[in-house]
N, C-alpha and C positions, 0 to 999 in steps of 0.2 A: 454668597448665594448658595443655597440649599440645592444640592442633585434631584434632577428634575425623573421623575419613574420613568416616564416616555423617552426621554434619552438614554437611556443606560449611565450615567455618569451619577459618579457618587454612592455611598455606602461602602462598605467593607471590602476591600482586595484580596482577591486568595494570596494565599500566602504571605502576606502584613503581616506585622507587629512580632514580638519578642518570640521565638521558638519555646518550643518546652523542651527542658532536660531529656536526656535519656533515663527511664527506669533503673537504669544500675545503675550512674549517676546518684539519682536519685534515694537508693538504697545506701549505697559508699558511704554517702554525708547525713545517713540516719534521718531522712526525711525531714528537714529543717520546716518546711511548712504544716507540718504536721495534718497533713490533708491525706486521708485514706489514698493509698497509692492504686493503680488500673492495673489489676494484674489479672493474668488468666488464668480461668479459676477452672480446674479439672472436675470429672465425673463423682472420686471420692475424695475432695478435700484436696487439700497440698498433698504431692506427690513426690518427694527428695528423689530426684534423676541423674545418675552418675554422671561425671565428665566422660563427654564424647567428643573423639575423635576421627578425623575423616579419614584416618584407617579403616574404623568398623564397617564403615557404607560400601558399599557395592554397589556398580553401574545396576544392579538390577532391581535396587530400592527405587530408581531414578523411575516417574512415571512413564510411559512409553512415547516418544514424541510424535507429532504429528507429522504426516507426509512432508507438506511444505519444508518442517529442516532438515531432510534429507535430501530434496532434490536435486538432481543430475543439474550440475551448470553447465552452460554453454563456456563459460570461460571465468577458469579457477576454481578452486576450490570452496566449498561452504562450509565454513567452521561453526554453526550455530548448533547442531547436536553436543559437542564438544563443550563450548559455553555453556550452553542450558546445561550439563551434567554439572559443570564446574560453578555453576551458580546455587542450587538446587543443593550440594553438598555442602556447599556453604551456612546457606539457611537452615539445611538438618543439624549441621554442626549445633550453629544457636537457639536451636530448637527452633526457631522460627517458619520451618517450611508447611503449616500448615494453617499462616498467617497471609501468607503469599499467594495469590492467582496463579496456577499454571501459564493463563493465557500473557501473566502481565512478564514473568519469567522467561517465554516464549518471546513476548514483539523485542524486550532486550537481546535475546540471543540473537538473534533476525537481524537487527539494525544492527551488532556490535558485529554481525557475523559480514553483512554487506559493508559498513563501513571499511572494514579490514580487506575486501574483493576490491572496492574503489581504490584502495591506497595501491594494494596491487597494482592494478590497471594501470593509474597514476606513475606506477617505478616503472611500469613495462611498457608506457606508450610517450612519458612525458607528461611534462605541462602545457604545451604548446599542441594543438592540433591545427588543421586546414579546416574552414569554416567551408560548408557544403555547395554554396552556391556561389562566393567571391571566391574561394579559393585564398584568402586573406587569412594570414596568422590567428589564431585565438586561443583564451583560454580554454584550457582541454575542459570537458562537461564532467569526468570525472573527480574534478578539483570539489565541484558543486557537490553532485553526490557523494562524496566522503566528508563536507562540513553538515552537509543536512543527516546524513546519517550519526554521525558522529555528536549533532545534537541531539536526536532523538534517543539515543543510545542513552548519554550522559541524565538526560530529564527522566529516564525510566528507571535507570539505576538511582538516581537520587530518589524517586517514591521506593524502593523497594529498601534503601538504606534507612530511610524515614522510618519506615515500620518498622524495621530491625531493630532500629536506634530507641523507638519509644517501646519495645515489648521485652528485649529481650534481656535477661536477668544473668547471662556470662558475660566478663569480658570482650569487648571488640575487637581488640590487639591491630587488626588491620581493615581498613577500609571496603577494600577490592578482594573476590577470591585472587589468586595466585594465577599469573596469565603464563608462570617464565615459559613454560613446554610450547603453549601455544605459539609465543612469541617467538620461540628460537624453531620452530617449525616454522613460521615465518617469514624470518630472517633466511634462512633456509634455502626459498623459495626465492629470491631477490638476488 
């Protein structure tokens, strides 16, 4: 039976069917499809751009963040300034930071930045709270908010890898910016 328009059911699903290569990928194996490849195409022509390294960056290429990842927490610290830096040099590394939304840069910092405040909370209160009105054991609420964060975080970094993965013409060598600093300030704190 054919999907009906009036119900929503039927036709094409985001994100169905076979992925596409990545562009370097794609270059490595001399473009076996011989299909004009999608590349970005500069002011005067190809541009040959030296290997860059997240040496040469400076926090102060980083664009200026907005209030919001900065603010004063009630309890714990916000590492989202920190992330947005360490993501944002990532993407300059692969050329790619002018590919990326600030904004969309920004909700990952946020969510990777609260998930990491839930897990906290989580070592420093438990898993077990007192439920407000029976006084009955329950799962602590920050169990919840560190998996809802923790997916929103992971589904923004996978669009932002996406784009990385189809534009960008370096090497990827690793997945993820590098968390170890963050992580053992972290750890630190525990």
């Amino acid at each position: 039976m054919a999907g009906n328009k009036n119900s929503g059911s039927g036709g094409k699903r985001i994100g169905a069917g076979r992925k596409s290569k990545p562009l370097a990928d794609k270059i490595l194996e001399g473009n076996p499809g011989k299909r004009a490849l999608k590349k970005i195409e500069f002011e005067n022509g190809s541009v040959d751009v030296p290997d860059i390294t997240l040496s040469e960056f400076s926090a102060p290429s980083v664009p200026k963040p907005k209030d919001y990842l900065t603010a004063k927490q009630k309890q714990g610290e916000l590492i989202a300034e920190e992330v947005r830096t360490e993501v944002w040099l990532w993407l300059k590394e692969r050329r790619c930071d002018h590919l990326i939304p600030m904004l969309l840069v920004d909700q990952y910092a946020m969510s990777y930045a609260r998930w990491v405040q839930a897990e906290q909370a989580r070592s420093e209160f438990g898993s077990l709270s007192k439920h407000p009105t029976t006084g009955n054991a329950q799962q602590s609420p920050f169990i919840v908010i560190a998996q809802n964060e923790s997916k929103q975080a992971l589904n923004i970094w996978r669009l932002i890898y996406d784009i990385v993965a189809q534009n960008c013409t370096v090497e990827m060598k690793i997945g993820m910016p590098d968390k170890t600093a963050t992580m053992k300030r972290l750890l630190g704190h525990l």
